[in-house]
C-alpha positions as CSV (number, residue, x, y, z in Angstrom):
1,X,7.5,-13.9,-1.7
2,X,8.3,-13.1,-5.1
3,X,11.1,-11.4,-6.2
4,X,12.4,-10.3,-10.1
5,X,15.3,-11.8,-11.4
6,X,17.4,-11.0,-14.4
7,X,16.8,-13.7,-16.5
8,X,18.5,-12.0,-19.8
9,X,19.9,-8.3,-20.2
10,X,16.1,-7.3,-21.2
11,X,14.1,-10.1,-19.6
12,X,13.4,-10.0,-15.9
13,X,11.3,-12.9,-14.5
14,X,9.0,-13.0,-11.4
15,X,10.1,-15.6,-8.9
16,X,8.9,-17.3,-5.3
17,X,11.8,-17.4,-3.0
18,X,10.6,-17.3,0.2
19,X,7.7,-17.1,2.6
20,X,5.9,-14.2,3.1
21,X,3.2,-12.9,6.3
22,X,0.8,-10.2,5.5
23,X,-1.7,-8.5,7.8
24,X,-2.8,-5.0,8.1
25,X,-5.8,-2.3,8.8
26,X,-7.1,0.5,7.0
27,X,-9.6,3.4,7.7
28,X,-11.6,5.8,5.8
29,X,-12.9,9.1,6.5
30,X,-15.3,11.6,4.6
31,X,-16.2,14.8,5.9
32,X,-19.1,16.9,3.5
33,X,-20.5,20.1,4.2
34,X,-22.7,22.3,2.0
35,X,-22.9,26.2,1.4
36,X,-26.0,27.1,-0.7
37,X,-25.3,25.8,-3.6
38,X,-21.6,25.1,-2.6
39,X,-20.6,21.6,-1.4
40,X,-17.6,21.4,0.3
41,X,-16.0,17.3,0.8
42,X,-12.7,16.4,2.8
43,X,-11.7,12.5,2.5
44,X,-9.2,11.2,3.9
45,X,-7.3,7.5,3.8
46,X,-4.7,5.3,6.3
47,X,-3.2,2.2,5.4
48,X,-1.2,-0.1,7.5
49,X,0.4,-3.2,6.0
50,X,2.7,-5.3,7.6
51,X,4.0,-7.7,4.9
52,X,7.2,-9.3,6.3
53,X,9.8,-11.6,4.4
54,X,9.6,-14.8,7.3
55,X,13.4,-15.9,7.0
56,X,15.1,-12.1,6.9
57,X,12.2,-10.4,9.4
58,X,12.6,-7.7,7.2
59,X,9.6,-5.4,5.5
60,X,8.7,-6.6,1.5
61,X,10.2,-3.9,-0.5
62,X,7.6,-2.0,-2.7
63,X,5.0,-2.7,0.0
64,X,4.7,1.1,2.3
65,X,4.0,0.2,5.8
66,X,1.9,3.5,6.4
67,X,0.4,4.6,3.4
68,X,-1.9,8.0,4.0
69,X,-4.1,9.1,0.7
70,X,-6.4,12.2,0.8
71,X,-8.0,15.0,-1.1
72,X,-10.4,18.2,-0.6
73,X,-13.0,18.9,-3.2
C-alpha cells in the first residue's frame, strides 16, 4: 500500500507501508433504441472493488467500494 507523506511543508512523497489485497467485479450495460431518425442510448456502469489494507482490515482510502457511472444520450 502506498500512502503520502509530508516530506517538507510543500513536498509530499509516495510511500509503501503496508500490504495491500485487491479484487473486484464490474458490469456494463447499453440499452439503444431508434425513432426515425432519432437514436435514443442508455449506458449504464457498476464497480465493485474491494482493496483492503492486510494489517488494519480496513478499506484503502481513495479507492470507492461501489462505484456506479451512467449517462442517457
Amino acid at each position: 500500500m502506498i500512502v503520502w507523506r509530508p516530506i517538507t511543508a510543500a513536498f509530499w512523497s509516495p510511500i509503501n507501508v503496508a500490504e495491500s489485497e485487491n479484487y473486484g467485479a464490474e458490469l456494463s450495460l447499453k440499452y439503444d433504441k431508434h425513432f426515425g431518425t432519432h437514436h435514443f442510448s442508455i449506458t449504464g456502469q457498476y464497480g465493485y472493488t474491494q482493496a483492503r489494507d492486510v494489517e488494519k482490515n480496513t478499506q484503502l482510502i481513495y479507492v470507492p467500494e461501489h462505484k456506479f457511472v451512467g449517462s442517457i444520450g
